[in-house]
C-alpha positions as CSV (number, residue, x, y, z in Angstrom):
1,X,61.7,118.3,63.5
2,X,63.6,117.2,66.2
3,X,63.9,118.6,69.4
4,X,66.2,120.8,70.5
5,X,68.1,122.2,73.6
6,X,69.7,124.8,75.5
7,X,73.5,124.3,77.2
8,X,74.2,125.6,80.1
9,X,77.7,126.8,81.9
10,X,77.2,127.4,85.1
11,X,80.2,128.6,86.1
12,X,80.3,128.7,90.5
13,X,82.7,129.5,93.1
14,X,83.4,126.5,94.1
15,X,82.5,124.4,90.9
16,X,81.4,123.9,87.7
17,X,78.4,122.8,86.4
18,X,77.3,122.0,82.6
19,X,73.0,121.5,82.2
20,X,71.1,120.2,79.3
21,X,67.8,122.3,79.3
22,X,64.6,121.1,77.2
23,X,61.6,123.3,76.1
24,X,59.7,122.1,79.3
25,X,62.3,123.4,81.7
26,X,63.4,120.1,82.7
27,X,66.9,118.9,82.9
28,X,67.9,116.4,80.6
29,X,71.6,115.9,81.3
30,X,73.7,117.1,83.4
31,X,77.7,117.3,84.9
32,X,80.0,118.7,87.5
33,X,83.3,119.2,88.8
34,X,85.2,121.1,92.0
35,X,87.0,124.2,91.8
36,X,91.0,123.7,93.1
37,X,90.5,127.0,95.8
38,X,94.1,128.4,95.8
39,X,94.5,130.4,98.8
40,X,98.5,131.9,98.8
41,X,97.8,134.2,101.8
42,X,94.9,134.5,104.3
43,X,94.0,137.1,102.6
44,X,93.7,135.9,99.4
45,X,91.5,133.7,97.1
46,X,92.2,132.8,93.8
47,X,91.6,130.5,90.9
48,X,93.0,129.6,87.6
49,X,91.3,130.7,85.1
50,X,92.6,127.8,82.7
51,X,91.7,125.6,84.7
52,X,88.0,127.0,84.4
53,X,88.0,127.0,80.8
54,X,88.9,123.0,80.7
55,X,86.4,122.2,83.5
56,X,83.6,123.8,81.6
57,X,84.8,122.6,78.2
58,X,85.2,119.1,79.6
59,X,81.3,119.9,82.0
60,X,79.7,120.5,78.3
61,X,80.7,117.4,76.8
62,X,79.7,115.5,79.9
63,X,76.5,116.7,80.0
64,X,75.7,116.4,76.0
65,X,76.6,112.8,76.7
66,X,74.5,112.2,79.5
67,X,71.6,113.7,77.7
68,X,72.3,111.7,74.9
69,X,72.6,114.3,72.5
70,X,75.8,115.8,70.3
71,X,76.2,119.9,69.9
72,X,73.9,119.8,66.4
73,X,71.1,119.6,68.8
74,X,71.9,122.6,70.6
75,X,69.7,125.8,69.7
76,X,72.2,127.9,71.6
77,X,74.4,128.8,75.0
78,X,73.9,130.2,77.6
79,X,76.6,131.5,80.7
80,X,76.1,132.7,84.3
81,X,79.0,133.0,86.3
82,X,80.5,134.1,89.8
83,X,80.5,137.8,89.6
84,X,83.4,140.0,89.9
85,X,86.4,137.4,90.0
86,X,88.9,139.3,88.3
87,X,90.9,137.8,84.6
88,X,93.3,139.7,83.1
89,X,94.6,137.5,79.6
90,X,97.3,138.4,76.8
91,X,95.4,139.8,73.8
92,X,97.9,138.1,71.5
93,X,98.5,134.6,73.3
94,X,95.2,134.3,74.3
95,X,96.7,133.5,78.6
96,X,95.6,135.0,81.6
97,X,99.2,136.2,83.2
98,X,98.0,135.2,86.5
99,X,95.7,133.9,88.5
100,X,92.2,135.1,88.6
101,X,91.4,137.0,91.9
102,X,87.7,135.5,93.4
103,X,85.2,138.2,94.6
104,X,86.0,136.6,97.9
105,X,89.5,138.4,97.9
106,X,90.7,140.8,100.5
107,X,94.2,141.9,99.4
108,X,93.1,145.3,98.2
109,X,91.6,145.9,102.4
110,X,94.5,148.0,102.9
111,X,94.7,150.0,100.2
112,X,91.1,150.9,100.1
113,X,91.8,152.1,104.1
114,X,94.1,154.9,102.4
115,X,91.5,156.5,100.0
116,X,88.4,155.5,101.5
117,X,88.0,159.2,102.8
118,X,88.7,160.6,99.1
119,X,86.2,157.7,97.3
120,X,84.3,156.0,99.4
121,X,81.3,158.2,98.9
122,X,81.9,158.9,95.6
123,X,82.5,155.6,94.0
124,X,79.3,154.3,96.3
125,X,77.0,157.4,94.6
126,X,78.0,155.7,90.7
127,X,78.3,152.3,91.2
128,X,75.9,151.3,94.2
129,X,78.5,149.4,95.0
130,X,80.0,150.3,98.7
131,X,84.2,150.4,98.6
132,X,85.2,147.3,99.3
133,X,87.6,144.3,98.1
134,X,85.2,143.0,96.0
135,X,85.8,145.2,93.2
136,X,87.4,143.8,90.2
137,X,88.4,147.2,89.7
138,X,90.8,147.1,92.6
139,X,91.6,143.6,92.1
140,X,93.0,144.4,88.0
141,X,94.8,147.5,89.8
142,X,96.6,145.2,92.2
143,X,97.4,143.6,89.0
144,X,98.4,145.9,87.0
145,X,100.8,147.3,90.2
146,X,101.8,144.1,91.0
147,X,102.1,141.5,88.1
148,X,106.0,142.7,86.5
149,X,105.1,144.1,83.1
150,X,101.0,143.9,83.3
151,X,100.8,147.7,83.4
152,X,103.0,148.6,80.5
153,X,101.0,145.9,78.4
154,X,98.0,147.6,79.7
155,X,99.5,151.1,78.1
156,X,100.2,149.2,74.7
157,X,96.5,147.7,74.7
158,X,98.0,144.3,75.2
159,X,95.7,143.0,78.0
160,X,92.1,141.9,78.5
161,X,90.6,142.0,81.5
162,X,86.9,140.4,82.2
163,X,85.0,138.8,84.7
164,X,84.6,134.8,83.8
165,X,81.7,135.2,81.8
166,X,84.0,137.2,79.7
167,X,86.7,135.0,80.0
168,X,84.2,131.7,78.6
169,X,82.9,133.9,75.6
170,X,86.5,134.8,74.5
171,X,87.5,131.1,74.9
172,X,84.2,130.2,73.2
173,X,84.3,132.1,70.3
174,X,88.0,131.6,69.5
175,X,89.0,135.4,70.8
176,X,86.6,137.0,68.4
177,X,84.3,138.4,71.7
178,X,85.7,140.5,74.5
179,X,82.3,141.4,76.3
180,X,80.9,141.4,79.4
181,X,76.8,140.9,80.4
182,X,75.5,144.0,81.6
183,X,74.1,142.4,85.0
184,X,78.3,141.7,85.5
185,X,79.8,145.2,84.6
186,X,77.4,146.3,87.3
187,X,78.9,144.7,89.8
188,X,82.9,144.9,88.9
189,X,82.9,148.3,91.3
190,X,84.3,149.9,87.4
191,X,80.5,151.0,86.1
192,X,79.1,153.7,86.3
193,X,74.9,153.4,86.7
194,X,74.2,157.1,86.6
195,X,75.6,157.6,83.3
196,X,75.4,154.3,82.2
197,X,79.1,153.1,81.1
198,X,82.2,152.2,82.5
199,X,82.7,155.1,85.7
200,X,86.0,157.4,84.0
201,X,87.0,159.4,86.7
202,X,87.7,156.7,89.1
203,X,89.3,154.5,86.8
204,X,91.5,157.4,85.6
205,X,92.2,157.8,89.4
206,X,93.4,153.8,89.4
207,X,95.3,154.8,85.9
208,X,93.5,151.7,84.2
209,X,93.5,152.3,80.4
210,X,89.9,151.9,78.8
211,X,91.3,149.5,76.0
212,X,91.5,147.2,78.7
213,X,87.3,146.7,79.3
214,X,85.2,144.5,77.3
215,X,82.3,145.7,75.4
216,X,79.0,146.0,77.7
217,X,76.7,143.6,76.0
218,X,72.7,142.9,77.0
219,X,72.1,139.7,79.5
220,X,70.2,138.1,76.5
221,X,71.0,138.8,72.5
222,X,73.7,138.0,69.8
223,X,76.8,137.3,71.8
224,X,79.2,135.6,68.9
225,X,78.9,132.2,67.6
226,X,81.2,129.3,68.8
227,X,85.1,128.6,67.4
228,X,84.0,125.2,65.4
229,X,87.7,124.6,66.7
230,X,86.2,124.6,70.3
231,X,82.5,123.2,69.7
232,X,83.1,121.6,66.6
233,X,79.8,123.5,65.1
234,X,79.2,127.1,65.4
235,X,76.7,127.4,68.2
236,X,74.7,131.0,69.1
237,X,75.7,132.5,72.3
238,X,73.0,133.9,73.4
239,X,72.8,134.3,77.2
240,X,75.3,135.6,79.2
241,X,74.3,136.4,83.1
242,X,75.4,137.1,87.1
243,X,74.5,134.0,88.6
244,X,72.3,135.8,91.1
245,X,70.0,138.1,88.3
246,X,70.2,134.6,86.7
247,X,68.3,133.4,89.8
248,X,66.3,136.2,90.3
249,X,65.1,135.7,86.9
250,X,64.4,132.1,86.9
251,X,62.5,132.7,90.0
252,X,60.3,134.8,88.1
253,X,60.7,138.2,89.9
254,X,59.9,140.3,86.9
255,X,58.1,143.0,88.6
256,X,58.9,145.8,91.2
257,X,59.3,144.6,95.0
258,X,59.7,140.8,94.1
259,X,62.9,139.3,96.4
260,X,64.8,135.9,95.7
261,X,67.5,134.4,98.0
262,X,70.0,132.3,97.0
263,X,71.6,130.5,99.3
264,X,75.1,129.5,97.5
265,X,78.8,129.7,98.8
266,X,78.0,132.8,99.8
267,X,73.8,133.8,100.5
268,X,72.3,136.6,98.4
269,X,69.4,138.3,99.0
270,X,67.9,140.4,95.5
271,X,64.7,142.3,94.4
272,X,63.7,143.7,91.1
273,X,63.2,147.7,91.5
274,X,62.2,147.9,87.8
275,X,63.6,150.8,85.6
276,X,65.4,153.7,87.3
277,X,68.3,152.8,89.9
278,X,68.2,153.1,93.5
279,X,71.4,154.2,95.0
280,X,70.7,152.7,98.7
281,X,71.5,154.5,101.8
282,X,72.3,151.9,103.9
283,X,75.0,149.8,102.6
284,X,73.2,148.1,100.0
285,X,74.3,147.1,96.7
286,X,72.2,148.4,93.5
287,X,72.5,146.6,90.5
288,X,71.6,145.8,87.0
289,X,69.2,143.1,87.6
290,X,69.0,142.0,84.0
291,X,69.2,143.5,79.8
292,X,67.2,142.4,77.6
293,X,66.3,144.4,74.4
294,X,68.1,147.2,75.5
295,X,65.6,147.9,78.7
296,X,67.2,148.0,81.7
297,X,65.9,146.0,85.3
298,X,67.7,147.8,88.1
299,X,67.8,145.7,91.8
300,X,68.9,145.7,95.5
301,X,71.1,143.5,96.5
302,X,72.6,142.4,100.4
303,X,75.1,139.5,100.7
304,X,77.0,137.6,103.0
305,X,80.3,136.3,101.5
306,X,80.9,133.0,103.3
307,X,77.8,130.9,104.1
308,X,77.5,127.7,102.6
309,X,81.7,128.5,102.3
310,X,80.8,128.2,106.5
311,X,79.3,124.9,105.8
312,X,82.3,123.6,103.5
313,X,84.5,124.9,106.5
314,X,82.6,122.9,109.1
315,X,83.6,119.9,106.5
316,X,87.1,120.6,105.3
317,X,88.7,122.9,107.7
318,X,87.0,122.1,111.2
319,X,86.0,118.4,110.4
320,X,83.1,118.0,112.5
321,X,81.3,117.0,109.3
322,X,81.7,114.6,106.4
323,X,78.9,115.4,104.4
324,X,77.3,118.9,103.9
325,X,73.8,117.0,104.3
326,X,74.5,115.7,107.7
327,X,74.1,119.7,109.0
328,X,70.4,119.3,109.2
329,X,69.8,116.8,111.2
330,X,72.9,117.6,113.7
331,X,70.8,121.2,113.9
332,X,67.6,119.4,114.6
333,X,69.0,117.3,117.1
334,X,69.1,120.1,119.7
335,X,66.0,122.2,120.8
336,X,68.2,125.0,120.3
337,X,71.7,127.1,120.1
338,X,72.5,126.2,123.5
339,X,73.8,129.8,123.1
340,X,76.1,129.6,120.9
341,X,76.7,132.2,118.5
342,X,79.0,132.1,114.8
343,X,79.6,134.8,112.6
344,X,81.0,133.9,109.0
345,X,83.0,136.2,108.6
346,X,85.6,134.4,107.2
347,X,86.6,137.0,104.6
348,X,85.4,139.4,106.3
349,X,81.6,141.0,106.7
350,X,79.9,142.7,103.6
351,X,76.4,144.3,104.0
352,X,75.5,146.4,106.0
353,X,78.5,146.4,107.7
354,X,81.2,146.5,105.1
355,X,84.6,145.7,107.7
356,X,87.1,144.1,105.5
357,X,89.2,143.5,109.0
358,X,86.4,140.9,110.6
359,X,86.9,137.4,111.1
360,X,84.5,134.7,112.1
361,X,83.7,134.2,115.3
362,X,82.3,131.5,117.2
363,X,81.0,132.7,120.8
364,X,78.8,131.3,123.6
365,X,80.5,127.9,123.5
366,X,80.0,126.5,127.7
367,X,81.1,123.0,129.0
368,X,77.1,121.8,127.8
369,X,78.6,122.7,124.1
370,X,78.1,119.7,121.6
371,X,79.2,119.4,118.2
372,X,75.7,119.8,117.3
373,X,75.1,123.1,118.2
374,X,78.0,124.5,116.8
375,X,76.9,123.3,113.5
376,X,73.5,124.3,114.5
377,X,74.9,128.2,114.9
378,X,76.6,128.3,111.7
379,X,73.3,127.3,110.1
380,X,71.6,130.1,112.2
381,X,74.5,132.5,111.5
382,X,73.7,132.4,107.6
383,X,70.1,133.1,108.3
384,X,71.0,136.2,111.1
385,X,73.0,137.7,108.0
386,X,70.4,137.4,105.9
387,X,68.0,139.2,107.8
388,X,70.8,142.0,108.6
389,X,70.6,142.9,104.8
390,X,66.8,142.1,104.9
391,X,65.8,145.2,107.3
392,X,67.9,147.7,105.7
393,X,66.4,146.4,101.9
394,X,62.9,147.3,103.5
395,X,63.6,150.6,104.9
396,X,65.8,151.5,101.0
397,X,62.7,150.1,99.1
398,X,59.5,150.9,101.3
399,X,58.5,147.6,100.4
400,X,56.7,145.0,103.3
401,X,57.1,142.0,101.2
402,X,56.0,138.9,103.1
403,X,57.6,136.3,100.7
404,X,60.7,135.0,99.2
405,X,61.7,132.4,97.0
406,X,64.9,130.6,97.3
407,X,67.6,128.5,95.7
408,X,70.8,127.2,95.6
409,X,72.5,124.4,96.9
410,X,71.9,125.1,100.6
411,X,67.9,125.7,100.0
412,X,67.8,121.8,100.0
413,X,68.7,122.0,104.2
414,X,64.6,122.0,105.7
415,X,66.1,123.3,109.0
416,X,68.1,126.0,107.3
417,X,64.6,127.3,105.2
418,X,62.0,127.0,108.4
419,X,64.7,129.4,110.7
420,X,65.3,131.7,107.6
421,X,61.2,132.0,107.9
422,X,61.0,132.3,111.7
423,X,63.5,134.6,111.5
424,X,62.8,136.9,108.9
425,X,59.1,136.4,109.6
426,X,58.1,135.6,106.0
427,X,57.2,132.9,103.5
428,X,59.9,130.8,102.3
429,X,59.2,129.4,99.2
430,X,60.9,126.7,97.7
431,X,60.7,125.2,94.0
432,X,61.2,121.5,92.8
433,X,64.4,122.2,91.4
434,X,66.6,124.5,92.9
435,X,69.0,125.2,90.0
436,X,67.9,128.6,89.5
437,X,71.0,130.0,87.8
438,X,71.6,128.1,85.3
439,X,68.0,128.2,84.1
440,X,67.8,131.9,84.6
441,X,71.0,131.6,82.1
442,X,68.9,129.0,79.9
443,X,66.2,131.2,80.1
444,X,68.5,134.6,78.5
445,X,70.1,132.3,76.1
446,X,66.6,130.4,74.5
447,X,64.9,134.1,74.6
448,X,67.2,135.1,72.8
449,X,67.3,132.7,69.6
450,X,63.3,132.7,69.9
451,X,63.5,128.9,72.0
452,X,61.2,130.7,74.0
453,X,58.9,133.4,73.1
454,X,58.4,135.4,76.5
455,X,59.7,135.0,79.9
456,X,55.8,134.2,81.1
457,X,56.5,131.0,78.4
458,X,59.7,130.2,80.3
459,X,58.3,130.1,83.5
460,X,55.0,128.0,82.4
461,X,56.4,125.3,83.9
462,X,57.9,125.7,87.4
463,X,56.8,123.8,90.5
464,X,56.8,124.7,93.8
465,X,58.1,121.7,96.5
466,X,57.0,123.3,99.7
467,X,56.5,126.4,101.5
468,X,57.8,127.6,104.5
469,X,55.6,129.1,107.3
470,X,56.8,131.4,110.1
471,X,56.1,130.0,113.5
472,X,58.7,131.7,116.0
473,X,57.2,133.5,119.0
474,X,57.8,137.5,118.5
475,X,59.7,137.7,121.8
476,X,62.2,134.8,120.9
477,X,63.0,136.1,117.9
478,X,64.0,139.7,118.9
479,X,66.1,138.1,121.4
480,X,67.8,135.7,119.2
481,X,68.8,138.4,116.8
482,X,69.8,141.5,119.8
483,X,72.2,138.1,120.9
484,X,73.4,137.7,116.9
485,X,74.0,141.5,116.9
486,X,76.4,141.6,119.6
487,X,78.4,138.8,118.1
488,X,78.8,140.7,114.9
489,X,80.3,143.7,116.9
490,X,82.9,141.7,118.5
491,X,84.2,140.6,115.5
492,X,84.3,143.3,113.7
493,X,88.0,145.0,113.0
494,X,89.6,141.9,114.0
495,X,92.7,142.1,111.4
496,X,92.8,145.8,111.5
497,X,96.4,147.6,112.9
C-alpha cells in the first residue's frame, strides 16, 4: 500500500503555512506566504479574509508539490488557526462583507469602558475570558453596528460569522460546514464554559441572533469532506484546532500541570488543567484545551499580544534590523540592558493587566545607548511578560512546575530561550522542530481517520534539540524584573481620555 499523509493549514497572524506530515512525524513538504497586515486606524488590525482562503488554497498545492505527492495520497486535513479574528460572510454569496477583524484589534476599547462595570465580572465568571478587545463577540457587534445593512441580514439569518478555522472549512467543503473547533468557541469571548454552549444572556445583551454561530464541533472527528470543486477529490476533514491547544498538544502536555510556550507574533504561555474548568482569579484566561471524543481538556492560558510582532517592528517599523535572526547576536553582543527597558505594548497589554489604553514603551535609553541594547530589551521585554503571566498561573493552579517546553518561530533565538530560563527560573526545553501547531493540527486530523491510533503513538517520535538551564543569580533577577514592573506602570493608560 502506499504511503499516505496528513495536510496541514496553518493558518498564522502574520502568514500562512501549508505542511506535508508522514506517519513518522517528519515533514515532507512544505510552503508559505505573508499576510498583507491592513491597519486603517491605529487602532485597528485587519485582514481579508479572501485573501486567506487563496493563500492557503494556493500554500496546499505548494506543499503537495514539494512533497511530491497529489491530494489521492492525502488520508485527511487538518486546520489550526489564529484564534478569535472575527469573519462575518453572506450565507447565499458565499463573501465575507468586510474585512476580518485580527484578535490584535482594539476598536471595541471604548465601548467595553462603558459597560465594563455592568459585565466585566460577569462575562469573566462564563467565559474565563477577562473583557477585553479581543472578543470576537465584540468585534461581530462592531460589525453588525457598523457594516450598513449587516444587522438586518443578521435578523433574516443571512450572515455567518466564524473565526478562520470556520471560515477554511466552509470554503473547504463548498459551504456545506458552518462549524467552529471547540478549543476556538472558547476563546471568541461568546461561550459559555459553565454551561457549556454559546453564553445567551450576553449575546442577547449585544442583540447578536443565534442563527448567526457555527455549530461547536470536537478539535478532532468528522468535520465534512472536501468540495472536489476545491480539492479536486473529496478529502476527510478531520482536525480542526487554536493554534496554541494545537501546540500544547503537540508538545505532549496531556496531563494535569504540564505548561508549553509558544513564542509566535504574540508569546503564549498554556497548561492542561484536565477535566473541570478553572475560572482564574487573577486575570487569566481559561480555556478549552482540546475535544476529542466528546471529553473535554480545560487550560490556563496568559499572553502577550505583540512579541515577535515587537521583533517584526524592530524590522519593518523601526529599521534597526534587516533580518529577524540578526536579534540574537545584536543581544549577545552586550553584557547586558545597559538599562534599558521596552514594553510591547503595542496594542495594548493583556494578562494580567488587561489596559486596552497602553502603548509600548521604551525607557532607560542614556547617551551609552546602542542599537544593540535596544534590541536586546525588546528580547527581554517578551520574556518579562512571560513571566508576568507565569506567577499569577502558579498561584491559580498551585502548581511549582519547573519545566516548559517551547515553540514557535521565535524559540529558534538561543538568547531569547536561556533569559526566558534565567528569568523564569525553570527548564526551557526545546524540540528539533519547532512547528508545534501544525503538528498538533496533524495530530487531531490523523487521530481522527485512525492515521494514528493514540496520542502516545503521535508523539513516539519527537526529539528534543536542547535544554535550557537557569543560571541567573537570585538577587539579579528580582532586580531585573522590580525594574520591568515599573516600566509596565508607566505605560499603562496611555491612549485613555
Amino acid at each position: 500500500m502506499a504511503e499516505k499523509y496528513i495536510l496541514v493549514i496553518d493558518e498564522g497572524t502574520t502568514g500562512t503555512r501549508a505542511l506535508v506530515v508522514d506517519h513518522k512525524s517528519q515533514i515532507k513538504g512544505q510552503a508559505y506566504v505573508e499576510l498583507t497586515q491592513h491597519h486603517p486606524a491605529g487602532d485597528r488590525v485587519e485582514h481579508d479574509a479572501e485573501e486567506i482562503w487563496t493563500s492557503s488554497r494556493a500554500m496546499m498545492d505548494q506543499a503537495l508539490k514539494a512533497a511530491g505527492i497529489g491530494v489521492a495520497d492525502i488520508s485527511a486535513i487538518g486546520l489550526c488557526n489564529q484564534r478569535a479574528t472575527t469573519v462575518v460572510w453572506d450565507r447565499k454569496t458565499g463573501k465575507p462583507i468586510t474585512n476580518a477583524i485580527v484578535w490584535q484589534d482594539t476598536r471595541t476599547a471604548e465601548f467595553i469602558e462603558t459597560i465594563r462595570d455592568q459585565w466585566a465580572s460577569k462575562v469573566y465568571a462564563h467565559t474565563g475570558w477577562a473583557l477585553a478587545p479581543v472578543y470576537s463577540s465584540l468585534s461581530l457587534h462592531w460589525i453588525l453596528n457598523n457594516i450598513p445593512g449587516a444587522r438586518q441580514k443578521a435578523a433574516n439569518g443571512d450572515l455567518c460569522f466564524g473565526t478562520i478555522d470556520s471560515w477554511l472549512l466552509y470554503k473547504l467543503t463548498g459551504g456545506r460546514t458552518h462549524a467552529i473547533a471547540a478549543s476556538n468557541a472558547s476563546v471568541t469571548g461568546a461561550y459559555d464554559l459553565l454551561s457549556d454552549g454559546w453564553y445567551r444572556e450576553w449575546l442577547d445583551f449585544l442583540q447578536i441572533p443565534l442563527s448567526i454561530f457555527p455549530e461547536v464541533s470536537d478539535d478532532s472527528g468528522n468535520l465534512g469532506l472536501t468540495d472536489p470543486a476545491v480539492m479536486g477529490a473529496s478529502i476527510p476533514i478531520t482536525g480542526a484546532i487554536a493554534d496554541q491547544h494545537a501546540a500544547l498538544f503537540a508538545q505532549g502536555c496531556m496531563e494535569p500541570g504540564t505548561v508549553k510556550c509558544t513564542h509566535g507574533t504574540g508569546t503564549f504561555l498554556d497548561m492542561n488543567i484536565g477535566p473541570k474548568p478553572i475560572i482564574s482569579s487573577s486575570g487569566l484566561n481559561s480555556i478549552i484545551a482540546f475535544r476529542m471524543g466528546g471529553k473535554t481538556n480545560y487550560g490556563l492560558e496568559g499572553y502577550a499580544a505583540v512579541t515577535g510582532a515587537a521583533v517584526q517592528w524592530l524590522r519593518d517599523g523601526a529599521e534597526m534590523i534587516h533580518k529577524s535572526s540578526e536579534t540574537e547576536a545584536l543581544a549577545e553582543s552586550v553584557p547586558d540592558n545597559g538599562g534599558v527597558y521596552f514594553v510591547p505594548a503595542l496594542t495594548g497589554l493583556s494578562a494580567p493587566y488587561w489596559d486596552s489604553f497602553a502603548r509600548g514603551l521604551l525607557i532607560g535609553v542614556t547617551p551609552g545607548t546602542r542599537r544593540a541594547h535596544i534590541v536586546r530589551a525588546v528580547l527581554e521585554g517578551i520574556v518579562f511578560s512571560v513571566r508576568d503571566f507565569l506567577e499569577t498561573m502558579r498561584q491559580d493552579s498551585g502548581v511549582a512546575f519547573k519545566s516548559i517546553k517551547v515553540d514557535g518561530g521565535a524559540s529558534k533565538n538561543n538568547f531569547l530561550l536561556q533569559f526566558q530560563a534565567d528569568m523564569l527560573d525553570v527548564e526551557v526545553v526545546r524540540p528539533v522542530n519547532e512547528e508545534a501547531t501544525g503538528f498538533g493540527a496533524a495530530y487531531m486530523a490523523g487521530l481522527g481517520v485512525g492515521f494514528w491510533k493514540s496520542p502516545e503513538e503521535c508523539f513516539a517520535n519527537q526529539k528534543i534539540d536542547r535544554v535550557f538551564q537557569p543560571k541567573m543569580d537570585e538577587a539579579v533577577r528580582a532586580e531585573l524584573y522590580r525594574n520591568w514592573q515599573n516600566a509596565v506602570k508607566r505605560s499603562m493608560g496611555w491612549t485613555k481620555r
